[in-house]
N, C-alpha and C positions, 0 to 999 in steps of 0.2 A: 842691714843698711850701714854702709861704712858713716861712723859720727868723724864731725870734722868740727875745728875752732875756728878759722878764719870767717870771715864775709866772705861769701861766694858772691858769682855773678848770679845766679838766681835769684839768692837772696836781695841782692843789691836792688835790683828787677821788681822783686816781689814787693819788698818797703814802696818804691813810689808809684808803683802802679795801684798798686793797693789803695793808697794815699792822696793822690794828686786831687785836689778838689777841682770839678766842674769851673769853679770860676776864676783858675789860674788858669786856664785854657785859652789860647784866643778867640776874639770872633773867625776869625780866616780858616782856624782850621773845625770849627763845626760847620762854616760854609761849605767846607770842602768835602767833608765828610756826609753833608746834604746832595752835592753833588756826585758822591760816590754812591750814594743810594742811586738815583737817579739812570748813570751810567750802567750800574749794573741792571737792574729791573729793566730795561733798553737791551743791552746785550743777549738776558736770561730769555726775553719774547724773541731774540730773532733763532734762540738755543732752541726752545723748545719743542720744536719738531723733531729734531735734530736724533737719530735714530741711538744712539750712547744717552740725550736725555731719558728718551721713550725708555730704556732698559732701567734706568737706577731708577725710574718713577716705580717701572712695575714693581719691581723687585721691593721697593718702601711700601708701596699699594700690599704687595702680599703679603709682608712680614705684618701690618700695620702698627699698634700699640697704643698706649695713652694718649690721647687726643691734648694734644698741647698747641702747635702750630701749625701754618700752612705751608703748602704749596702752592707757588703764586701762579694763576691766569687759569686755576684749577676751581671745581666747584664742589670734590671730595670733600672725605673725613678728612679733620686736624689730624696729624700723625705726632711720635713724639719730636723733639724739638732739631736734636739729630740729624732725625730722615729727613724732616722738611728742610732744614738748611743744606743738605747734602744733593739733595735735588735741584736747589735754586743755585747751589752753586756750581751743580753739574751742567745746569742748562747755561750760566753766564757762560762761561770758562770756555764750552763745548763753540761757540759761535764766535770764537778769537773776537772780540769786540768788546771789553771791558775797560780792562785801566793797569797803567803798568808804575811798579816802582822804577825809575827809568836809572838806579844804579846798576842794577842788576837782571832787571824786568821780572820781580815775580808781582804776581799778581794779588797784590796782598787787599785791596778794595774789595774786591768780590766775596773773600773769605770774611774778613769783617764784616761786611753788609749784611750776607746773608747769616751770620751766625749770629749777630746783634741783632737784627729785626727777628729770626727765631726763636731767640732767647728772651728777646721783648715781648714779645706775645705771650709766651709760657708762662712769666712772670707778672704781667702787664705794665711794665715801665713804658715809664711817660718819653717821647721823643728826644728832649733834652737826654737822659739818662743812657740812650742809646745812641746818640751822637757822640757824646761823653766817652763811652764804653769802645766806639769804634776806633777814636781817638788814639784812644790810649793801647788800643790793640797794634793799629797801624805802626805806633812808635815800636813797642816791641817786634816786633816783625819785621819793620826796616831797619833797626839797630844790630839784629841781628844777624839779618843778610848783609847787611854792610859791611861786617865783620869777616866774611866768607869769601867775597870778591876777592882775587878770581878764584879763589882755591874749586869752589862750590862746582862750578863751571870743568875748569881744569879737569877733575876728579869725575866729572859723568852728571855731577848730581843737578837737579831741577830745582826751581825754586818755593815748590810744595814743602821742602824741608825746613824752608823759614819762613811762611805763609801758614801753619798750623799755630803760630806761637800768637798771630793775629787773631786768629777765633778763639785761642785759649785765654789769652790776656782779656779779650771782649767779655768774652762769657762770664771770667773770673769777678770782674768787675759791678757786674750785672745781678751775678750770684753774693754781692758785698762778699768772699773773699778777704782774710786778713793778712798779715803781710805772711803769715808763716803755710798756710795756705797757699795760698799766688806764690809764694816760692816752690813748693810743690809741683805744682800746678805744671810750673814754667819748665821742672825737670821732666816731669811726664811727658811733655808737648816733645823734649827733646830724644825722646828715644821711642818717637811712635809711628816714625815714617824715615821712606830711605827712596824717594820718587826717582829715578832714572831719567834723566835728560834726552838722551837719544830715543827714548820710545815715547815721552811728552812731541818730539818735534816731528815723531813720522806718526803717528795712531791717535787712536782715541783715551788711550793712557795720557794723555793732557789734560782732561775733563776727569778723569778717574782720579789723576793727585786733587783736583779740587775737590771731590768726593773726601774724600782720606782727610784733607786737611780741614775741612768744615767739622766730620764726625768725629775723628782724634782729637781736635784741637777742643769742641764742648765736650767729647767724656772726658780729657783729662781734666777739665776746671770743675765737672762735676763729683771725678774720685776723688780730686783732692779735698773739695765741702764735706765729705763723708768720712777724711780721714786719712785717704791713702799716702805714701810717704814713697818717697823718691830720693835718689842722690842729688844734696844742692847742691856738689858741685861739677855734675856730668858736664858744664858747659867748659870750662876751663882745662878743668882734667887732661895728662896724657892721655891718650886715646878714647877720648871724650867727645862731645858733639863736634867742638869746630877742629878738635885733631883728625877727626874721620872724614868731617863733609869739607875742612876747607882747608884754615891751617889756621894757629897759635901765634901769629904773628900781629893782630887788629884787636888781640882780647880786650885790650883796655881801653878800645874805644868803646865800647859797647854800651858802657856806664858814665860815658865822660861827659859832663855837662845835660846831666838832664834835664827838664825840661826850661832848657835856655831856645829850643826854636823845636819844632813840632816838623817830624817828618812827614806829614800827610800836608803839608802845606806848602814844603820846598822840593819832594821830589816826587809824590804822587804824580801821574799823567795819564788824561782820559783820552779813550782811542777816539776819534773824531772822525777814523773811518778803519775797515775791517783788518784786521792781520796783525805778525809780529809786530812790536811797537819799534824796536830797531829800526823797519825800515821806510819810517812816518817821514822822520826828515829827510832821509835820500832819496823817497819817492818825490815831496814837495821839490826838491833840488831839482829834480829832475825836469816838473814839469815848467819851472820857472826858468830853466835853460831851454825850454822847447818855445817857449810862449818869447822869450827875448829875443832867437833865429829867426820865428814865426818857423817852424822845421815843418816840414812834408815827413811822413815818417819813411815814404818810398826813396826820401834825400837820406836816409841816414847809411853813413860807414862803420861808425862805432860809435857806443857809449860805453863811455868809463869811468866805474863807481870808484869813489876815493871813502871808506868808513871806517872809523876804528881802525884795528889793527888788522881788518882782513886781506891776506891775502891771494883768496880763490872762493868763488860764490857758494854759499850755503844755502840748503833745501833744494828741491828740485828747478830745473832751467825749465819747463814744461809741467807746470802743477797739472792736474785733472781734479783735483776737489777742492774742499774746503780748507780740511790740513795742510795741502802741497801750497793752496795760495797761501795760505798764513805763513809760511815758511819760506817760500821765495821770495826771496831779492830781486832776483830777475825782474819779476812778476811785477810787483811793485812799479818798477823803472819804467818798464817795457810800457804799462799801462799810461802809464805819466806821460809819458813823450807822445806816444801815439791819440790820450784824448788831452791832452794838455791839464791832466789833475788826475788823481787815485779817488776813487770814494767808493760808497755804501755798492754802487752795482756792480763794482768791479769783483766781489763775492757771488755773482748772479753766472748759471752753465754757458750763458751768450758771450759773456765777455771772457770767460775760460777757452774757450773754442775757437775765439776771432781771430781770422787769419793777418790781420794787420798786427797786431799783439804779438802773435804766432812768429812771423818772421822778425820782430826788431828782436826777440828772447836771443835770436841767434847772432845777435851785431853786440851781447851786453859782455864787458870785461872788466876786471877789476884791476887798480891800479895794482901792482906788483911788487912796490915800495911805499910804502904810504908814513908821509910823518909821525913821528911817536907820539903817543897819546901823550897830551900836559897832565892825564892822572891815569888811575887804575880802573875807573870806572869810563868804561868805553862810552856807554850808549848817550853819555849825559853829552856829548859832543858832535852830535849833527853827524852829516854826512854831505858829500860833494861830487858834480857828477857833470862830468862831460860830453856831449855830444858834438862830433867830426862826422862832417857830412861828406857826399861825395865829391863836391867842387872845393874839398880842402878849407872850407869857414869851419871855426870851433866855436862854443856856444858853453858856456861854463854858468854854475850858482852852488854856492853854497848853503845849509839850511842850519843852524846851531842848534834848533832843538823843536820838537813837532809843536804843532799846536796843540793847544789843551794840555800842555805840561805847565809844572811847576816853573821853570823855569824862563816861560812866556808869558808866565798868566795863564787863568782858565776861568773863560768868560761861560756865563749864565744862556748866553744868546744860542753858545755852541753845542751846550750841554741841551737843551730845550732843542735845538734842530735834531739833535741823536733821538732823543728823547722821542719824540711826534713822528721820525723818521722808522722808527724798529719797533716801538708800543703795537705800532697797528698788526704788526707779523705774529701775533699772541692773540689776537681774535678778540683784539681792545677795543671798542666803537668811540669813536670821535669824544662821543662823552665821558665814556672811561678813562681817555686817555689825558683830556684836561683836566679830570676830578684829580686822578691819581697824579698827575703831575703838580696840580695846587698842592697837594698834601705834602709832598717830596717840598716846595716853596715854603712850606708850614711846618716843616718838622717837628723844629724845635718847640715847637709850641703845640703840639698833641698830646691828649691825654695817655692814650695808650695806641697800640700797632693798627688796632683793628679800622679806623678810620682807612691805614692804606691799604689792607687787607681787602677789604669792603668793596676798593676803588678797583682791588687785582682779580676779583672774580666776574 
């Protein structure tokens, strides 16, 4: 292992992650982090059936091992702590309905949730300690895709490659981790995954980086408790983590001002209804330029998406499944205008198939020119959307940023409608689903995991 004198970024990492006490934390962000439980374990029941969950379940069911955690809405053996987070987080991921870092959209809630609540249980840390833990993962993992934008993108790569550093910083935490540890830790997480963009946005390789990033992210905080050593300074380095996946030009934010404001509190965003999180706000645009015409959708000539910097529609114009919807724009729009809002059914084969839907897909266009972004983080800026009917009226709204993001607020009311709305798709009975939801309202204040364990079986 090459030795080095300088402070590395890892290092840097490692010191206050290692360090930061529970009660320099805000309240806002263990609310938020209460809420990301929430979101997810919602997502994971509407995953579950989901034919990619069914496979990594088997696959943990046969290998089995040390009875440490669960898998949730399951009545099995505890598996070790790993499988079960791998599973839960296969199931969230698998059902595009969780929670997005809205700089860069990776889904860094889910990986924390589920490796924090597995690691709580193995362990039996009290609710506090694992809200604590998520916290502090979420920061390493938005800091560091921060860093990436847009290189990550640019380059192919998915957002699983800075969503591993969340499960490894959570676990590290959990595991008490010292700082020369959690430096370790942080280099392992960084050379343990290389997830592909283009096969997250067309396949089931989307739910598989969550796989990867849940299991990599607690073995590397567990090699390092045992000793393992890594290069601390793969992050920085020539051809080093962010010279491969992004680029050397944001290093120095990564460390800058820590914790002066908590990213799970300013850019976390819980999906409030199903698919890419990109295109929450230019669906809402959408419908609220439908609902302002009062539009017939047999009135419509065109609609014209104005987002970010795109200029020609991404994912499929005509989804047929669950991936195609999560990935179309179109889809999105189309759905908006035609029932005057996006939500939970528009993931349902009726609304994939509807001929009203069907045709406006082919009246959608994108502006051609669209204004320069005011920063490099596209998605933090809304989207805007025209509709031109056939008697020549135009109908225009803007949307700056979905609901349930950080950037709007993220109310308790919204997160409990998801909640009550997708619990039951997990074979949760009425009662299940309010126990388990009190507990998620109680977190902080449980002794150990098993109370909401109890409530997921």
């Amino acid at each position: 292992m090459t030795s080095r004198t300088e402070v590395s970024i890892a290092s840097s990492l490692g010191q206050f992650f290692a360090h930061v006490r529970p009660e320099d934390l805000p309240p806002l962000a263990f609310e938020r982090a209460q809420m990301s439980i929430a979101s997810t374990i919602a997502s994971a029941a509407m995953g579950r059936d989901i034919v990619s969950s069914n496979i990594i379940r088997e696959m943990a069911r046969e290998r089995g091992g040390t009875a440490e955690s669960s898998i949730w809405f399951d009545s099995g053996p505890k598996l070790p702590a790993a499988d079960a987070a791998r599973v839960n987080a296969v199931m969230s991921d698998a059902a595009a309905s969780d929670d997005s870092d809205m700089r860069a959209i990776a889904h860094i809630g889910t990986i924390v949730s589920t490796t924090s609540i597995a690691m709580g249980e193995r362990l039996g840390s009290s609710g506090r300690d694992v809200l604590a833990a998520m916290i502090v993962g979420y920061e390493a993992a938005g800091r560091i895709d921060e860093a990436l934008v847009p290189g990550r993108g640019d380059k192919g790569f998915h957002g699983s490659i800075s969503t591993i550093f969340g499960g490894t910083v959570a676990t590290g935490r959990l595991l008490g981790l010292n700082r020369d540890q959690m430096t370790h830790a942080i280099a392992l997480a960084a050379t343990s995954i290389g997830g592909i963009g283009v096969a997250a946005n067309t396949s089931w390789a989307r739910e598989y980086h969550a796989d990867l990033s849940a299991t990599l992210g607690i073995n590397a905080a567990i090699a390092a408790q045992k000793g393992f050593l890594a290069e601390p300074n793969v992050l920085e380095a020539p051809k080093g983590f962010f010279d491969a996946f992004g680029t050397l030009d944001f290093v120095d934010e990564v460390t800058k001002d820590l914790g002066q404001e908590w990213d799970i509190t300013t850019d976390m965003a819980i999906k409030l209804v199903p698919g890419g999180h990109p295109f929450h706000a230019t669906a809402e645009a959408a419908a609220n330029a439908a609902i302002k015409g009062d539009v017939a959708p047999e009135d419509v000539d065109a609609i014209i998406i104005t987002q970010g910097n795109l200029r020609a529609l991404n994912g499929p114009r005509h989804p047929t499944d669950l991936i195609g919807v999560a990935h179309s724009l179109a889809y999105f729009v189309a759905c908006a205008v035609a029932d005057r809002g996006y939500g939970w059914v528009h993931a349902q084969p009726h609304k994939v198939t509807d001929p009203v839907i069907g045709a406006l897909l082919d009246r959608i266009e994108v502006d051609p020119d669209p204004p320069p972004l005011p920063s490099r983080f596209a998605w933090r800026h809304g989207g805007s959307v025209t509709i031109r009917l056939r008697d020549g009226r135009v109908f225009t709204d803007h949307v700056e940023a979905p609901r349930g993001s950080g950037a709007r607020g993220i109310d308790w009311a919204d997160v409990d409608e998801k909640y009550r709305t997708l619990a039951p798709l997990a074979g949760l009975s009425s009662q299940q689903v309010n126990r388990s939801l009190d507990v998620v309202h109680r977190f902080g204040d449980i002794d150990s995991m098993s109370e909401l364990i109890d409530a997921l079986h």
